[in-house]
LORO-858192 format. One record per residue (C-alpha): residue number from 0; x, y, z. Coordinates in steps of 0.001 Angstrom, whole numbers. Layout:
   i       u       v       w
 NUM       X       Y       Z
...
! end
This chain:
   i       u       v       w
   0 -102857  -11794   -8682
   1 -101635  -15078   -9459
   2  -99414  -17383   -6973
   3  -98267  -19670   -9532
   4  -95184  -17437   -9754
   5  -91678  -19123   -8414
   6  -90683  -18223   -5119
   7  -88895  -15593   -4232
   8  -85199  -16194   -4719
   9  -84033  -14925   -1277
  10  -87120  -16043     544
  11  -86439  -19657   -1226
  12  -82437  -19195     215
  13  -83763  -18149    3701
  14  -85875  -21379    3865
  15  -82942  -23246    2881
  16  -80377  -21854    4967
  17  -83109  -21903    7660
  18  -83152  -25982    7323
  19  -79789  -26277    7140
  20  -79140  -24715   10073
  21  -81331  -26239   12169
  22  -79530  -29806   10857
  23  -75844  -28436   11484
  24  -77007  -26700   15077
  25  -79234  -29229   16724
  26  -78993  -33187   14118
  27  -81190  -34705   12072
  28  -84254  -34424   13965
  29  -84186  -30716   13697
  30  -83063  -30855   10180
  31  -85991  -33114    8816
  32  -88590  -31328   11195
  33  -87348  -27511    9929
  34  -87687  -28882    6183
  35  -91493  -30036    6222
  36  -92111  -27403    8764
  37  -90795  -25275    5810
  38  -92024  -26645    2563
  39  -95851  -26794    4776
  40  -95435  -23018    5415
  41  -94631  -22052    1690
  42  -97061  -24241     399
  43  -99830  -22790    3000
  44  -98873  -19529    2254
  45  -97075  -18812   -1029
  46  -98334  -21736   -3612
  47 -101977  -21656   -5138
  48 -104297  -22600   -4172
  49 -103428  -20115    -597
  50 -104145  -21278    2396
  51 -104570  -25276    1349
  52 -102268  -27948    2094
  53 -102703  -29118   -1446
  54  -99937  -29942   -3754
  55 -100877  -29438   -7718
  56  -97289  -29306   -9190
  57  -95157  -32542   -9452
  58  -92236  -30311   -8864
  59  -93202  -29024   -5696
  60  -92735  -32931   -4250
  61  -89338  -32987   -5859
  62  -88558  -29517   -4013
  63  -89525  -31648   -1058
  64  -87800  -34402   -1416
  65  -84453  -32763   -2431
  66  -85117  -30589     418
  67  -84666  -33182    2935
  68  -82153  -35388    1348
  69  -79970  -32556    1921
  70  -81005  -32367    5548
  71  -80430  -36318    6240
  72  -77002  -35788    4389
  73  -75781  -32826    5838
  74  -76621  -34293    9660
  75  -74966  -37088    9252
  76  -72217  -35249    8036
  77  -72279  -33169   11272
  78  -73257  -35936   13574
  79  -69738  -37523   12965
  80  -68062  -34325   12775
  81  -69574  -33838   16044
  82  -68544  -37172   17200
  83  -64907  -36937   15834
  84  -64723  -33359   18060
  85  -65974  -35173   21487
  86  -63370  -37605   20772
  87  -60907  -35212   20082
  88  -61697  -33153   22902
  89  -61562  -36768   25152
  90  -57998  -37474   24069
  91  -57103  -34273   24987
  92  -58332  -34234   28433
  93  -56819  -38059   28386
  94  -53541  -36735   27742
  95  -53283  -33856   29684
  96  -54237  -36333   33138
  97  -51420  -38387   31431
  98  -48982  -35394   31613
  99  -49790  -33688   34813
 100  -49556  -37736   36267
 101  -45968  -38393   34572
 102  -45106  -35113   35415
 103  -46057  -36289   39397
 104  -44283  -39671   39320
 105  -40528  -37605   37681
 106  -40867  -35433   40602
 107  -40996  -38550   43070
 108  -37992  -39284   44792
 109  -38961  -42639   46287
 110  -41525  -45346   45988
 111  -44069  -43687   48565
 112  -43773  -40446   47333
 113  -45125  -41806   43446
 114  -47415  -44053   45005
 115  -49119  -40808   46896
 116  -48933  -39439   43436
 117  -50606  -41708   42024
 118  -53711  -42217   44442
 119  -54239  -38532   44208
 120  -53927  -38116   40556
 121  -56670  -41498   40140
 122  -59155  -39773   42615
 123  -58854  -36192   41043
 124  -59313  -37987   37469
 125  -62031  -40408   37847
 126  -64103  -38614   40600
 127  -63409  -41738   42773
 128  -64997  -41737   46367
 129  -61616  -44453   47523
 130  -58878  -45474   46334
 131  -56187  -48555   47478
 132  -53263  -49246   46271
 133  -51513  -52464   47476
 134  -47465  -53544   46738
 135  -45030  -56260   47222
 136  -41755  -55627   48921
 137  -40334  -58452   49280
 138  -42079  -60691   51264
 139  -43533  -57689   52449
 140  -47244  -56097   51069
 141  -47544  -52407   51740
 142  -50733  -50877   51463
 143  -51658  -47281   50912
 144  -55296  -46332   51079
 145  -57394  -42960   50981
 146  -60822  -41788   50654
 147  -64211  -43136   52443
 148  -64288  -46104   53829
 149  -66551  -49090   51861
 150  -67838  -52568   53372
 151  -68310  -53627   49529
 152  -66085  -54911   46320
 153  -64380  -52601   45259
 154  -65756  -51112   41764
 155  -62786  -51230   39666
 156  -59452  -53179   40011
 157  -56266  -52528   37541
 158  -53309  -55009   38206
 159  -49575  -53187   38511
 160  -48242  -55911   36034
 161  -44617  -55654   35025
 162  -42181  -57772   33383
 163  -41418  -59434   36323
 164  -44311  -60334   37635
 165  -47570  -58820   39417
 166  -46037  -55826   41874
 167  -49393  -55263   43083
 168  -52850  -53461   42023
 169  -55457  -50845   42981
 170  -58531  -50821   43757
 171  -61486  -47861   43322
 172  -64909  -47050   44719
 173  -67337  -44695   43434
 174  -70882  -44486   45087
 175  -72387  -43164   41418
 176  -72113  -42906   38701
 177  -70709  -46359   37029
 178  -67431  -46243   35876
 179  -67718  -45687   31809
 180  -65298  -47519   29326
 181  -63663  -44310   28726
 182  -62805  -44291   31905
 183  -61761  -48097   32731
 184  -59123  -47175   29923
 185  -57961  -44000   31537
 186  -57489  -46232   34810
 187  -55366  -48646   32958
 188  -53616  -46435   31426
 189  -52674  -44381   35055
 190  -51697  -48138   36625
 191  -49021  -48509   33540
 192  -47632  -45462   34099
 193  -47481  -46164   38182
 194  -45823  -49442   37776
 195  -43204  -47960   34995
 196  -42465  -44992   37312
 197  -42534  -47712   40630
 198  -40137  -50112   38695
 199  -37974  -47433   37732
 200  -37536  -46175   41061
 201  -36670  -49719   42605
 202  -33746  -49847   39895
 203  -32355  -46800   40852
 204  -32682  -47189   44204
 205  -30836  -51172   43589
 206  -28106  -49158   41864
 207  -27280  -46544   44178
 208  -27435  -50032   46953
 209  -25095  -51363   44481
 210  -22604  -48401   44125
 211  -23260  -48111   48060
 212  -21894  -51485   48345
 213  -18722  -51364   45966
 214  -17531  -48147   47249
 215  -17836  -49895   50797
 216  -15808  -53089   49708
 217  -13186  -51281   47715
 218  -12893  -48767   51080
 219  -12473  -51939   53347
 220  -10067  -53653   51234
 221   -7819  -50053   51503
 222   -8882  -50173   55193
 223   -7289  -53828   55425
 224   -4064  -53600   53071
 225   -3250  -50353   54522
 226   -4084  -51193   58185
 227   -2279  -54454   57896
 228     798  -52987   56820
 229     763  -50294   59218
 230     137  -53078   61916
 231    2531  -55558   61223
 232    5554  -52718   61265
 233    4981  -51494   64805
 234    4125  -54967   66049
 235    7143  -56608   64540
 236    9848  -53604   66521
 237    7550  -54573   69490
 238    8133  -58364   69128
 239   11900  -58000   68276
 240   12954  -55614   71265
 241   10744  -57713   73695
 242   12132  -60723   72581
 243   15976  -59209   72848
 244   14990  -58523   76277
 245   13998  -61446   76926
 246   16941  -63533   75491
 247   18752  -62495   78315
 248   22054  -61153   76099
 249   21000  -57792   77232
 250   22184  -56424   80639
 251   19396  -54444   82444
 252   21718  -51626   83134
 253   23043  -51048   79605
 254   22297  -48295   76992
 255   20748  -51494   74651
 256   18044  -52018   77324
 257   16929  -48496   77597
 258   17068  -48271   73325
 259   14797  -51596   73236
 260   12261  -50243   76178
 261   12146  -46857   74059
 262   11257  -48415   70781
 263    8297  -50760   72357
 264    6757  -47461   73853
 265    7289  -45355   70859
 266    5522  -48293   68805
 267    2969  -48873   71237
 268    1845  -45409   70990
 269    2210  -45460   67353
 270    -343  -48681   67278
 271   -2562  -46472   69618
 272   -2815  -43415   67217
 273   -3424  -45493   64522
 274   -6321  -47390   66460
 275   -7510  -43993   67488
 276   -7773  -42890   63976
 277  -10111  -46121   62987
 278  -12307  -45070   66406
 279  -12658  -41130   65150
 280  -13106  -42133   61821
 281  -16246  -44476   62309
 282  -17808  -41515   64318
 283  -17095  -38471   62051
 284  -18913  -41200   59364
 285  -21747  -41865   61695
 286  -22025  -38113   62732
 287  -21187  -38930   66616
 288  -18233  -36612   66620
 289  -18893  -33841   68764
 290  -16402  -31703   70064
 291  -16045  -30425   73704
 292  -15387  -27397   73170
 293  -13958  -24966   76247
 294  -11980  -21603   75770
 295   -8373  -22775   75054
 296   -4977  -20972   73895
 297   -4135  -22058   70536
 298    -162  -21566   71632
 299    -911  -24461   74365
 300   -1994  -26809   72182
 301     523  -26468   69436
 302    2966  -26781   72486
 303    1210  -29734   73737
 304    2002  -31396   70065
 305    5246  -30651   69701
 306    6296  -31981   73092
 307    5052  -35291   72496
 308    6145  -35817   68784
 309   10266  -34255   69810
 310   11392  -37450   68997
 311    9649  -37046   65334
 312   10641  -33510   64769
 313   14009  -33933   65469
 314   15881  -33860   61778
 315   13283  -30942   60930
 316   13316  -27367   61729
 317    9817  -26069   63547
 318    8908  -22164   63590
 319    6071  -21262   65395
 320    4223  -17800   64843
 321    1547  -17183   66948
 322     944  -14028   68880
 323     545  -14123   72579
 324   -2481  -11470   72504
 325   -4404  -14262   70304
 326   -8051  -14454   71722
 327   -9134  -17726   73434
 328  -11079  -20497   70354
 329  -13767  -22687   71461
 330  -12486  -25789   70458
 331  -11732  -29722   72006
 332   -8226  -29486   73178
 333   -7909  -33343   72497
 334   -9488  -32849   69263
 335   -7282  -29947   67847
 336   -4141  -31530   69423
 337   -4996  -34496   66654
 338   -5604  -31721   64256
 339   -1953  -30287   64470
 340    -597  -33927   65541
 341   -2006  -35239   61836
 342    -362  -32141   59837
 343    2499  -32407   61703
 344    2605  -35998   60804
 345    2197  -35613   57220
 346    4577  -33296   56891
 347    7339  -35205   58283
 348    6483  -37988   55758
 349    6720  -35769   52540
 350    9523  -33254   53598
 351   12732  -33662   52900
 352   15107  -33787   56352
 353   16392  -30203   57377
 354   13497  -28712   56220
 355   11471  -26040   58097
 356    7724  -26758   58608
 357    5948  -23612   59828
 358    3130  -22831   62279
 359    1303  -19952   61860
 360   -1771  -17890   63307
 361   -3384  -14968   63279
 362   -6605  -13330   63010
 363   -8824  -13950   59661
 364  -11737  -11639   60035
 365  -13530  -10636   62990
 366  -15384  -13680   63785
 367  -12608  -16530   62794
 368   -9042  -17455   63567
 369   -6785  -18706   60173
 370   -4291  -21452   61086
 371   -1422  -21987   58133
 372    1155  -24458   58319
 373    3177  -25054   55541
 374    6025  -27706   54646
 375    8481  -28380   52158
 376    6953  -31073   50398
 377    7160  -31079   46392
 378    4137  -29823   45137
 379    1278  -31741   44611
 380    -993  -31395   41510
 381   -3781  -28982   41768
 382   -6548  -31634   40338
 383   -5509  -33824   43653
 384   -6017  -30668   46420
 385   -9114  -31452   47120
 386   -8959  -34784   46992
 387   -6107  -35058   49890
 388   -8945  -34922   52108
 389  -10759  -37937   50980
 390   -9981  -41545   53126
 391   -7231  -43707   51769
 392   -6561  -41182   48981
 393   -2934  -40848   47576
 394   -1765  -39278   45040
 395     694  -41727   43880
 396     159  -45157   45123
 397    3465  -46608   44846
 398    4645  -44007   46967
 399    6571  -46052   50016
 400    5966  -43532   52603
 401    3739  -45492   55450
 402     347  -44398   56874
 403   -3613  -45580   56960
 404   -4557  -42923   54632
 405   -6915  -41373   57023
 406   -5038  -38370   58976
 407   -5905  -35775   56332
 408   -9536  -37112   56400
 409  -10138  -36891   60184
 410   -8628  -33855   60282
 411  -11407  -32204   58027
 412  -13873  -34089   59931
 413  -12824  -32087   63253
 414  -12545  -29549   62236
 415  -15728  -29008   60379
 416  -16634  -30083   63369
 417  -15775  -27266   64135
 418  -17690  -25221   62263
 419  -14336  -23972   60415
 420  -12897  -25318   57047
 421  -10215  -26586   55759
 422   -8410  -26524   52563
 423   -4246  -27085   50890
 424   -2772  -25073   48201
 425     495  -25138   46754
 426    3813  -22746   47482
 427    6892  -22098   45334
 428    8669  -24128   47942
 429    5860  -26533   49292
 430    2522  -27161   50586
 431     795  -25391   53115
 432   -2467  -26218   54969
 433   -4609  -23900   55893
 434   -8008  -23777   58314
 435  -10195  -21609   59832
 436  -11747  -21732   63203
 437  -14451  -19567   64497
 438  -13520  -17262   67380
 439  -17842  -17264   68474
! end
């Protein structure tokens, strides 16, 4: 039997795809030594003369050759195919760190919170053994620092640059292995985001300072015009009936004498309610109003009220519904006396004269008492109930009627002190208040 015969068609295909797996599965150096490891076999085995290494046919050096150019050419191929992938596959992991840290800084409310963020995200990411990151405040540096503790430079510093100027940097350790390229941008990277999420926290925290700060000044220039005014009104009766009295055209025993002496006390107390207001304003702002509260009858309170304003209430009608077999409230007397002295107040200024102003209570539920005291006020518009309540508020400015714009505003401090609520709603005839107060 002869062996100068061709191969075998499907043994020849077997070789091949043999080689060229071996190039696509393990590079070149598999590729080349599968194709001579090949081409020896079938020449040992299937090419005359058998078992020789010798090579008669010129073609069989071509099949050789051509053999192995594909090999070189197809690992090539794969080595930068493989190559492309592992950077693929890098980017990917580089932008999922990326996300997870942006994703940490959004959910930072304030400057320490990102910069834990981003400490933790740098050690999880780059395997680092310690991590510092340092920041200017001001003439202030803050420094935050975690990990082991190293007597040696650090291995890695990345500057928090911004527009502005140099906020600060941080600095890694890592016992082994070197920090790679790969991962010196991936640092860099993590510091720009830091110092973008940083910055942008500093601006919003400057804004809301800024806000903080209008809203203060436009609230002390009320405070001023409005206290001013309200000032200069009962000062002015006081200065007038004092200086009557002292002009001497007054006789001690006449009616004028007693009038004068009326109107300085009735002003004097007028300058202390207002200077009391100021006072329980500053502590419901500063959270130092708390109530002393002590079983009380609501009916002696609203009594209490409406014997010291009689002189007020005088061109108005007052009903008062409250049922003597009310339970005791745990409330400040001195506190709700304000309460009812405020409404009262207010309803004086917007009512017409001859109106009634009503005073009513009665049980809400089981656990709260419901206080309603309604007016005769023209109604006010429903976008402004709420807003009542709110210091210096008024829902039309050029309205004459006198006051520091802070009654209404106190009075929902106490009595949330309270742990009740308040709220106003509008009647077919007026404007009633209305507010809860717990009865536990």
């Amino acid at each position: 039997m002869t062996m100068n015969t061709p191969l075998h068609p499907l043994r020849e295909m077997l070789r091949r795809h043999a080689m060229l797996a071996s190039a696509i599965g393990w590079g070149l150096t598999a590729g080349l030594t599968g194709a001579v490891t090949a081409f020896v076999a079938v020449n040992y085995f299937c090419i005359e003369p058998a078992h020789a290494f010798d090579i008669y046919r010129p073609g069989d050096w071509v099949v050789l050759a051509a053999l192995l150019s594909v090999v070189v050419i197809i690992s090539e191929l794969m080595g930068r195919a493989r190559i492309h992938l592992k950077l693929a596959r890098s980017r990917e992991a580089e932008a999922l760190r990326l996300f997870e840290l942006s994703n940490a800084l959004a959910q930072a409310r304030d400057e320490s919170a990102a910069v834990e963020a981003l400490a933790e995200k740098v050690i999880d990411t780059l395997l680092a053994d310690r991590v510092e990151i340092s920041l200017e405040r001001g003439e202030q540096t803050v420094n935050f620092a975690r990990g082991m503790r190293f007597t040696r430079k650090p291995d890695a510093i990345a500057p928090l640059q911004t527009a502005r100027g140099l906020m600060g940097e941080i600095r890694l350790w890592r016992a082994y292995p070197p920090f790679q390229p790969a991962e010196m941008r991936i640092f860099q990277t993590f510091a720009s985001q830091g110092v973008l999420s940083i910055e942008r926290l500093r601006l919003v925290h400057a804004e809301q300072k800024a806000r903080v700060l209008e809203e203060s000044d436009r609230l002390k220039s009320s405070l001023l015009s409005s206290v001013s005014h309200e000032l200069r009104t009962p000062l002015s009766a006081i200065k007038a009936s004092v200086s009557s009295l002292r002009s001497g055209e007054v006789a001690w025993d006449s009616a004028a004498r007693t009038e004068l002496l009326t109107t300085i006390e009735e002003e004097i107390d007028h300058l202390n309610i207002l200077v009391g207001n100021l006072l329980d304003m500053s502590r419901i702002e500063a959270g130092a109003l708390k109530p002393q509260k002590k079983p009380n009858l609501l009916i002696e309170i609203v009594e209490s009220v409406l014997v010291r304003l009689r002189s007020q209430l005088h061109s108005h009608r007052v009903e008062v519904e409250i049922s003597d077999d009310l339970p005791l409230v745990n409330v400040d007397f001195m506190q709700m006396e304000q309460v009812f002295t405020n409404l009262l107040t207010n309803s004086l200024k917007y009512s017409p004269p001859g109106s009634t102003i009503r005073i009513i209570a009665q049980r809400h539920d089981d656990t709260s008492l419901r206080v309603r005291l309604t007016n005769q006020s023209i109604p006010i518009p429903e976008e402004d109930l709420e807003r009542i309540f709110d210091k210096f508020y008024r829902i039309n400015p050029s309205d004459r009627v006198t006051g520091s714009g802070l009654g209404l505003s106190i009075t929902k401090g106490i009595i949330e002190a309270h742990g009740g609520r308040i709220w106003a709603e509008n009647l077919t005839d007026g404007l009633a208040f209305n507010f809860t107060l717990p009865l536990r």
